[in-house]
DOLUMRO-369524 format. One record per residue (C-alpha): residue in three letters; x, y, z. Coordinates in pm, whole numbers, plus 50000, padded with zeros to 5 digits. Layout:
ALAXYZ;...
***
This chain:
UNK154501619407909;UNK155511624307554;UNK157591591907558;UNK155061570407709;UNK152431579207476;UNK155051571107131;UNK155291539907331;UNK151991525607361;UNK151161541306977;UNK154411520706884;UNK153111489107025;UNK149791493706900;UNK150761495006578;UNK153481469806622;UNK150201445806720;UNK148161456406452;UNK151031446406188;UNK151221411706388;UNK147461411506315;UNK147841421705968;UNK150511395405894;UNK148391368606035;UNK145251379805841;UNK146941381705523;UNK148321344305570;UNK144691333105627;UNK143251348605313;UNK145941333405127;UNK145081301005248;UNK141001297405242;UNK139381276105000;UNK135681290904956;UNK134141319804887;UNK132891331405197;UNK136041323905408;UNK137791354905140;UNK135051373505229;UNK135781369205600;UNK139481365705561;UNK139131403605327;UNK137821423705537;UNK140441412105840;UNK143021423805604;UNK140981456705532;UNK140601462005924;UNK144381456606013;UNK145321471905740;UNK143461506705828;UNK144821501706203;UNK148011499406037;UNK147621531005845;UNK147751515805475;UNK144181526205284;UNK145641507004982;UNK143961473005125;UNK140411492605051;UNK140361487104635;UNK141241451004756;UNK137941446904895;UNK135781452304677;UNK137491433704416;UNK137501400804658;UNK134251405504752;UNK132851407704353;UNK135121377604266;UNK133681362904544;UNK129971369504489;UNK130831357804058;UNK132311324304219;UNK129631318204404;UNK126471324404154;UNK128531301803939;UNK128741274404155;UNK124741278704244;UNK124141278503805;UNK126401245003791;UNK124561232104075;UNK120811239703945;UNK121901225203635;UNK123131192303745;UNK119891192303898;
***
């Protein structure tokens, strides 16, 4: 019983560091602001089923250089208006 359960806690977490991989590929990759957002939090997720609580701090500093990026862009925009 023992055996079986390491095993399907193994492969879980084998899956969620697939899923982690993949999610950190995609945040490296997106262009906008609200694609990091997205992209951010999938890292945060896997990363917790995964065990590491270091993605947290990484969070919140996306989602503030996110939120700066974007009130810029809205300012440039109103004042080529």
């Amino acid at each position: 019983m023992t055996m079986m359960r390491t095993e399907i806690e193994t492969r879980r977490k084998r899956y969620a560091m697939q899923r982690l991989s993949l999610a950190m590929k995609r945040l490296i990759q997106v262009d906008s602001a609200d694609e990091r957002i997205m992209a951010t939090r999938w890292v945060v997720a896997w990363g917790r089923a995964v065990g590491e609580r270091r993605f947290e701090p990484m969070w919140h500093e996306s989602v503030t250089r996110a939120l700066a990026a974007s009130a810029r862009h809205q300012s440039a925009a109103n004042r080529a208006q």
